[in-house]
C-alpha positions in Angstrom: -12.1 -75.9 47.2 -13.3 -76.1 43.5 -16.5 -77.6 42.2 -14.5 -80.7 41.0 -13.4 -81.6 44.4 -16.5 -80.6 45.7 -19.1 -82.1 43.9 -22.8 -81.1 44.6 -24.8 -83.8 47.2 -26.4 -86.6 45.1 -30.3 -87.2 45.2 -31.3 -89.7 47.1 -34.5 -91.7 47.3 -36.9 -93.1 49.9 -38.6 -96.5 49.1 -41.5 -96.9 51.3 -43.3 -100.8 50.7 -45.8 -100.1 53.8 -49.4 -99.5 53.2 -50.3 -95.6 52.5 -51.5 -95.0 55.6 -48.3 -96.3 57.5 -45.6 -94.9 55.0 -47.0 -91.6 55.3 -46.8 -91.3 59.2 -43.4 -93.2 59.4 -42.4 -89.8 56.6 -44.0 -87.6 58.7 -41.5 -88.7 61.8 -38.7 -87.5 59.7 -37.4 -84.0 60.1 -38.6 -81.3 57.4 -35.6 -80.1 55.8 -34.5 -84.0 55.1 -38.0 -84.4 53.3 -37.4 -82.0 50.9 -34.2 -83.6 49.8 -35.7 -87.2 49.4 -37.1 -88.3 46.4 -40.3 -90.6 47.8 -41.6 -94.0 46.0 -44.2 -95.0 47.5 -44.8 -98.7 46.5 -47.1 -100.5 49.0 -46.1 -104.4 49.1 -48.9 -104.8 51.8 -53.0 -103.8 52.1 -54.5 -104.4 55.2 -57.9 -105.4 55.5 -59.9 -105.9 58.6 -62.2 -108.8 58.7 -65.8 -108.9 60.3 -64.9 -110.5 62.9 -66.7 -110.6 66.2 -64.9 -110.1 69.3 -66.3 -110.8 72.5 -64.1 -110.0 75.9 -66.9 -111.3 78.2 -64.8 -114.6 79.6 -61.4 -112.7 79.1 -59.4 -110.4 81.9 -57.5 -108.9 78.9 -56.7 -108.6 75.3 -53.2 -108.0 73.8 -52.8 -105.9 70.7 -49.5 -106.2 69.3 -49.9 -104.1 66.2 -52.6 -101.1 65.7 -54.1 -102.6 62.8 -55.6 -105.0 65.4 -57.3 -102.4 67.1 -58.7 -100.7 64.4 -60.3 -104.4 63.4 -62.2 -103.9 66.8 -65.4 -102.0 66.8 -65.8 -101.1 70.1 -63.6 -101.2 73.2 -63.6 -103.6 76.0 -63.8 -102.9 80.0 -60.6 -104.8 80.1 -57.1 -103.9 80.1 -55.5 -104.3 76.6 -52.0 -104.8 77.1 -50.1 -103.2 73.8 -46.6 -104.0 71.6 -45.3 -100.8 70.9 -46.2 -96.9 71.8 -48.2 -96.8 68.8 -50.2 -99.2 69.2 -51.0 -98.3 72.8 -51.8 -94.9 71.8 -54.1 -96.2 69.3 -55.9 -98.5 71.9 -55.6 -95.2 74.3 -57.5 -93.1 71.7 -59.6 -96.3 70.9 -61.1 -96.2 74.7 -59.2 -99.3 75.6 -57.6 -99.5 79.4 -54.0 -99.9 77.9 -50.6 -99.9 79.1 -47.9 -100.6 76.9 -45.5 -104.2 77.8 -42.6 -104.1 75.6 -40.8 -103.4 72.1 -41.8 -106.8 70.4 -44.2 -109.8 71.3 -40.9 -111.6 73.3 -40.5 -108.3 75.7 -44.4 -108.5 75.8 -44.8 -112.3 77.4 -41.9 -111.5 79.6 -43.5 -109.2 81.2 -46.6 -110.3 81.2 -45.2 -113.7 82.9 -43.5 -111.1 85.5 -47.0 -109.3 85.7 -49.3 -112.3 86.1 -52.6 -110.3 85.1 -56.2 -111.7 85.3 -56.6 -114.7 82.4 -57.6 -115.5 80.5 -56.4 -113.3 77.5 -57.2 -112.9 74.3 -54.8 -111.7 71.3 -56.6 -110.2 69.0 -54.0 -110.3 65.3 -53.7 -110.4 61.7 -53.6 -113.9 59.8 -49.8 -113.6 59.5 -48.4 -113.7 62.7 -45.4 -114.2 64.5 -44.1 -114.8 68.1 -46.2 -117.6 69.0 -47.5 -115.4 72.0 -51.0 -117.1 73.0 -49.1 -120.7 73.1 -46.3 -119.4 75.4 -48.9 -117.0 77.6 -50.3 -120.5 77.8 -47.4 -122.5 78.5 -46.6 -119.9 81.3 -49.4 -120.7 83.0 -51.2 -117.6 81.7 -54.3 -119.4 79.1 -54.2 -117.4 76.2 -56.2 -117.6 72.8 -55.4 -116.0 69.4 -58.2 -114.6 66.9 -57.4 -113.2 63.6 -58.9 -110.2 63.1 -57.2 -108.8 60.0 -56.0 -109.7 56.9 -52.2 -108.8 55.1 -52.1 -109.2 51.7 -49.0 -108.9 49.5 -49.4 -106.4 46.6 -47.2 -107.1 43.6 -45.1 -103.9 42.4 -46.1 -102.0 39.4 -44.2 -101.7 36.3 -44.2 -97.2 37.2 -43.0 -98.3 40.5 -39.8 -100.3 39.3 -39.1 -97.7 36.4 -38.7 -95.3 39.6 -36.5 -97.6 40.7 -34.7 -98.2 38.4 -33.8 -95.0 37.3 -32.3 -94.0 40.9 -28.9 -93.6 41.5 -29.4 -94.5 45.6 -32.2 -95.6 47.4 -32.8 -96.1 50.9 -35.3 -99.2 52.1 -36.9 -99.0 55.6 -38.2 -102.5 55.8 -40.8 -103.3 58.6 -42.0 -107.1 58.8 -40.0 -110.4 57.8 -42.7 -111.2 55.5 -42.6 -107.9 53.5 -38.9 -108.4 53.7 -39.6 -111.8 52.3 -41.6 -110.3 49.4 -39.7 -107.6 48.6 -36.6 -109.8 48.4 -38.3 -112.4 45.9 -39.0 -109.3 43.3 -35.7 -109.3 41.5 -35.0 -106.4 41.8 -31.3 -104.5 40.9 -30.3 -104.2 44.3 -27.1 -102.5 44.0 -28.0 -99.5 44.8 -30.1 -100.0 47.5 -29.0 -98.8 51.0 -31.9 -101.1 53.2 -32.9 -100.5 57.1 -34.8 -103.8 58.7 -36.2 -103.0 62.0 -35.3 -106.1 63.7 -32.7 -108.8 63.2 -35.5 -111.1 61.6 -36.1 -109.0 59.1 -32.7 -108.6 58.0 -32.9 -112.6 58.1 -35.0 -111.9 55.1 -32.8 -109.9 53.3 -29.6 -111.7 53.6 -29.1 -113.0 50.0 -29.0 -109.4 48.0 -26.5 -108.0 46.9 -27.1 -104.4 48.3 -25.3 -101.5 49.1 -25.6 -102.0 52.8 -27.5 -104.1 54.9 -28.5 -102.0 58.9 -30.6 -103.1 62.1 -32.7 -100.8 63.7 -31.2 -100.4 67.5 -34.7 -100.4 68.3 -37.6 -102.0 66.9 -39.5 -99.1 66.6 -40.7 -95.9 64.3 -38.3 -93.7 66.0 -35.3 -95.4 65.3 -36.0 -96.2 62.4 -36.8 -92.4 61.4 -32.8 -92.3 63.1 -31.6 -94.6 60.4 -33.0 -93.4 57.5 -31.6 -89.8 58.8 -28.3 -91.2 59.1 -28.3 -92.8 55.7 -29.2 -89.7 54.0 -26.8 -87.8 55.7 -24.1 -90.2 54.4 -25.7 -90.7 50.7 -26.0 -87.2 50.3 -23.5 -85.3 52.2 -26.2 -83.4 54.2 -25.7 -81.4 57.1 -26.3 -82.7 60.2 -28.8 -80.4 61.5 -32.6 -81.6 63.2 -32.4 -84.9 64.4 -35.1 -87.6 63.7 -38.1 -87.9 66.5 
């Protein structure tokens, strides 16, 4: 076959709009030889900031992180269970000295099976000022009492003029998009979003992003890093013509 019928795999970008911190261990999940062949943006739509909040578990038989930036808000562990969203965020309360086990993908999975589990109460959810899921007033509802206290703060960051020139000047890009209200944000920039390819880790983040007019438009079949990592693989591999090769873990 001749290089005219055969023409040579087209460069493809990866926008990442998480904070630093996050973006670079969701890229580190991807497999090494896909790495090289991305071009990364990295263009942070969020900061996280933890507040000085105090926290006091004395009167509570538990605490529910459902992200990790919750427990890094927390200065010190409790004697308590913690009872996590997410592997991550139960290894970070793990490594954190917190008595955690994780209960589900997402905050609905969580109260299931907290409901199912019926642990001591009352709890506390310890979260950032954005939240979603109402899980204190449905642990409550259930008959488990549950209070919410905010112990971080998500900002929006606006995206720099270098960021959209990079943008801009890319023939595909693929968007891994993590929270509805990053979703939100990134879909009120105005961006040309012809050629963008974008991932949403849950069905309400794709909510979010219904309106552009985008190359394609996925759901994560898990809300999680891993899968994720699996989509952004795939999309690669059909942007660019890559080999199939190491798969995402």
């Amino acid at each position: 076959m001749d290089s005219a019928s055969d023409p040579s795999p087209r460069q493809v970008a990866l926008l990442m709009t998480r904070p630093k911190a996050a973006a670079a261990r969701f890229v580190a999940e991807l497999p090494a030889s896909l790495r090289a062949k991305l071009q990364l943006i990295n263009a942070p739509l969020m900061q996280v900031q933890g507040l000085e909040a105090e926290v006091s578990c004395a009167d509570y038989g538990g605490v529910i992180f459902t992200s990790a930036n919750g427990v890094a808000a927390v200065t010190a562990a409790g004697e308590i269970p913690a009872y996590c969203v997410g592997q991550r965020t139960t290894q970070a309360a793990q490594a954190a000295g917190w008595q955690a086990q994780c209960c589900g993908a997402n905050g609905a999975e969580l109260v299931a099976q907290l409901i199912k589990m019926r642990p001591a109460s009352p709890l506390l959810h310890l979260h950032g000022r954005h939240t979603r899921g109402d899980i204190a007033p449905r642990l409550s509802a259930a008959g488990l009492p549950c209070r919410g206290q905010v112990v971080y703060e998500q900002q929006l960051l606006p995206l720099g003029d270098a960021a959209r020139q990079q943008i801009g000047a890319q023939s595909d890009i693929i968007v891994p998009l993590f929270s509805p209200r990053t979703a939100r944000h990134f879909a009120s920039l105005g961006l040309d979003t012809a050629n963008l390819s974008l991932i949403a880790i849950s069905q309400a983040v794709a909510a979010e992003l219904q309106g552009l007019k985008c190359k394609g438009l996925q759901v994560s079949k898990k809300p999680d890093a891993a899968s994720m990592a699996e989509m952004v693989r795939d999309a690669a591999v059909r942007l660019t013509r890559l080999e199939g090769g190491d798969s995402a873990q």
